[in-house]
N, C-alpha and C positions, 0 to 999 in steps of 0.2 A: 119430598126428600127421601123418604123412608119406600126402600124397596115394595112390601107390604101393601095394601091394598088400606090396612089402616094405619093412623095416624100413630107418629111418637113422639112422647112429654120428654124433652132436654133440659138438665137441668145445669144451667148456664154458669158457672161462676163469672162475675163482671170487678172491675178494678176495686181494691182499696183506698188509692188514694190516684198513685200514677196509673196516667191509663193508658201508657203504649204496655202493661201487664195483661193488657186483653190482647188474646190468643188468636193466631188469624182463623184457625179453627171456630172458635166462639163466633168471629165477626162474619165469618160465613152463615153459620147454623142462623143468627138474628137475621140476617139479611133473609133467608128462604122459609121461615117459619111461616104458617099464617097470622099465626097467633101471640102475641108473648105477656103472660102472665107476669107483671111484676107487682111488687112492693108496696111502690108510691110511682106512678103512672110520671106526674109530673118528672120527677126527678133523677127518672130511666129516661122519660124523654130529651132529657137536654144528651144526655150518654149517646142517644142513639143520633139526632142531630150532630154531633160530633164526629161519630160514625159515614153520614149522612144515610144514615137509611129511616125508614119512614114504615116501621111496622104498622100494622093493627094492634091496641095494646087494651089489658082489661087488670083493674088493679084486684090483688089478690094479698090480703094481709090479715093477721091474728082475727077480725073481726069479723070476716064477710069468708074466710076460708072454705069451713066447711057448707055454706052458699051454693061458693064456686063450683064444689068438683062436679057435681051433675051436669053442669052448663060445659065445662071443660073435657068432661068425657065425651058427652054427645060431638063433640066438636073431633074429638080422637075418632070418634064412630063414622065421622063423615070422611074420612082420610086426611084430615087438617092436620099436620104438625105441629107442636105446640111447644114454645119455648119458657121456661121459670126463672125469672131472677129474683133476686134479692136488692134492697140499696147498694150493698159494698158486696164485695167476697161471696164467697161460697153459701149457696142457700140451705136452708136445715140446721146450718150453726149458727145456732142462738137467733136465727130465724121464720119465718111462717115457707110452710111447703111438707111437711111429714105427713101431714092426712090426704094433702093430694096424691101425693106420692105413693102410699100404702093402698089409696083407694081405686089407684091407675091402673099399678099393678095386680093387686086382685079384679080386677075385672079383666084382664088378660093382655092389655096393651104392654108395648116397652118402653122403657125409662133408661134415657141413656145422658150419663152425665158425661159434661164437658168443664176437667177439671182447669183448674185457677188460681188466683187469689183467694187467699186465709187469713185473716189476724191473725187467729189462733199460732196457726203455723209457723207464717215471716215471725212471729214473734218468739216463739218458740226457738227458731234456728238461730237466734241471735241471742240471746238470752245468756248462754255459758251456764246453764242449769242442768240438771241432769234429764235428760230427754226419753229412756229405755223406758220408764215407765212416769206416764204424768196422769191426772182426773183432769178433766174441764167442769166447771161448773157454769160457765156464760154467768150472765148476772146476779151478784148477789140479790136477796130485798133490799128492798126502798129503807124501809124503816129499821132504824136501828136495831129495835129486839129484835127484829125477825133476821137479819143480818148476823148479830152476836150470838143466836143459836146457832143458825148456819155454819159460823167460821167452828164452833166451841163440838159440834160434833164431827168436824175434820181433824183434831187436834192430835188424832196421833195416825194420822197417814202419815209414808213414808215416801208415798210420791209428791214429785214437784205439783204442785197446785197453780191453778189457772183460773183466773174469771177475768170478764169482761164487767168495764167500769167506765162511769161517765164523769164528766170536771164537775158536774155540782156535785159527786158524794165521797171523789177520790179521796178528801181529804179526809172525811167520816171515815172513810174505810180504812185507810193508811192509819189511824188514829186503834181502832178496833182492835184492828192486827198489832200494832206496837203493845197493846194491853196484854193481848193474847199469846204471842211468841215476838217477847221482846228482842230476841239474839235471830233471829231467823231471815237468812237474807233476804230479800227483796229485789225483782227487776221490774221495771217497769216501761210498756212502750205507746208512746205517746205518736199521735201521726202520723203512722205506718206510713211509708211510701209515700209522704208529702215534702212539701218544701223543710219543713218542720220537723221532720222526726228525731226523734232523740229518745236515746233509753237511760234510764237512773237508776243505777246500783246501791246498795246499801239498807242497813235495816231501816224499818219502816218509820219510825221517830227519825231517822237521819234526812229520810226523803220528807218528811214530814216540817222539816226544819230548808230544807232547800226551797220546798214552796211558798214559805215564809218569806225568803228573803228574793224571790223571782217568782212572784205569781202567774206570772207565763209559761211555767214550768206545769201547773194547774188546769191547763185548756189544753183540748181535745180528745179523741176518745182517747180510754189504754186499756191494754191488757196487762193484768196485774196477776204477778208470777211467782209465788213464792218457793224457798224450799221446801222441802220433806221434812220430816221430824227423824232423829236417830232412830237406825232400827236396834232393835233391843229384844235381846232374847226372850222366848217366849214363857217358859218357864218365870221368867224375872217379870216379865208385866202380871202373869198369874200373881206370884207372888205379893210385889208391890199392889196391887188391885184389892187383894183382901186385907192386906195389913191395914191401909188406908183404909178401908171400908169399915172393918172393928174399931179401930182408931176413933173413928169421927162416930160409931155409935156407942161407943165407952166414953165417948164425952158429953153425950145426951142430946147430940144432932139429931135431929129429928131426919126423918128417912125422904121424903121430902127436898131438903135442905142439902141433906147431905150427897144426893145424886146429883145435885146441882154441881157440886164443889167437886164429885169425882170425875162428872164430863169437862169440865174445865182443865182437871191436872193431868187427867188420864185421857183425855177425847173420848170420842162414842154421846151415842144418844144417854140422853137422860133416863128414858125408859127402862134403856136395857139397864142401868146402875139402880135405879127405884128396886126393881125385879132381883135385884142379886142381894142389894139392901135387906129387902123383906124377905128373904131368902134365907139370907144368915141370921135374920133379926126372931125369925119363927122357930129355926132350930136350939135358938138357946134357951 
């Protein structure tokens, strides 16, 4: 395919959910590659039967990655073309390909993406949130603490926030969030580009209450979308920050304790409030 004498790693976006979203561009590149790196082998292969083409394929995921690249570069060295997908959407978001990727390119070959399908994105362009500036975070933790830290040192971003989520923990998560920023809207998008899709507006106890009464509303994957937190002058969160910090050590909050309660009202890590705590707590 590749002019060059050596081989180039494409980095394939493949469907979300509909798959006339594959790009006759993409359908061509799988078709001529030698090689295609994906995911879950099995379940590229039904994609590419579909297709009807009938690559060479070798599975490359979180476990066996960095494995791969030596086996996949010598494969670039022999002039083999080499294709990457992912299960869904675009690879590197929120899934395995960055080490091969970084490892390609510094060894001097090209890496040419063949753009696509996104959750991220589709979800994004539909949402009606504020889109100039958003974080992605792909998936929270599994486990609740490691979750409720998570969201509690986001607390006072003022970009739209984004993760990916699955039905066994949306409702943990929606539950989290409603603790955390009870008034804060919520969009949520449930099976992208499927027979199924549908987005849910409203804060997070509201959507939390709709799954309640239509637990169908609970299955499939989503991206979950929240707002931003008010932006607030800066001099004012200074402010507000130490008032609150004396406050809670003029009442015998231990320093401790009280970093906990300031990343919760105030967001920010914990640390950094321990550090400001014992900060004020050493000058007096």
């Amino acid at each position: 395919m590749s002019d060059a004498i050596a081989g180039s790693l494409y980095v394939v976006a493949t469907p979300i959910g509909n798959l006339d979203d594959l790009s006759p561009r993409a359908v061509k590149v799988l078709g001529e590659v030698a090689l295609v790196a994906a995911e879950d082998t099995r379940h590229s292969a039904r994609l590419m039967r579909h297709l009807g083409l009938s690559p060479a394929m070798i599975s490359l995921h979180d476990y066996n990655e960095a494995a791969r690249v030596d086996q996949l570069i010598e494969r670039l060295a022999r002039g083999d073309d080499v294709a990457l997908i992912s299960d869904a959407g675009t690879p590197l978001i929120s899934d395995p390909g960055y080490v091969l990727v970084r490892e390609v390119r510094e060894a001097g070959f090209r890496v040419i993406p063949i753009p696509g399908a996104c959750a991220l994105v589709t979800a994004l362009c539909a949402a009606g949130l504020p889109t100039d500036r958003f974080r992605f975070h792909g998936f929270l933790p599994a486990k609740g603490s490691g979750r409720r830290a998570r969201l509690e040192t986001l607390g006072a971003a003022t970009e739209t926030l984004v993760f990916y989520e699955s039905p066994h923990r949306i409702r943990d998560t929606l539950a989290d969030i409603a603790a955390l920023w009870p008034e804060r809207r919520l969009v949520l998008g449930r099976e992208l580009t499927k027979t199924f899709e549908t987005f849910l507006d409203g804060k997070a106890s509201e959507l939390l209450q709709r799954m309640e009464h239509d637990p169908d509303q609970a299955r499939g994957e989503f991206v979950v979308m929240v707002e931003g937190g008010a932006e607030r002058d800066g001099a004012a969160i200074d402010l507000d920050a130490e008032t609150l910090l004396r406050s809670l050590l003029a009442e015998g909050v231990g320093v401790k304790q009280a970093a906990a309660v300031a990343a919760r009202v105030l967001g920010g890590a914990k640390k950094q409030w321990y550090a400001a705590l014992q900060q004020i707590k050493d000058a007096e």
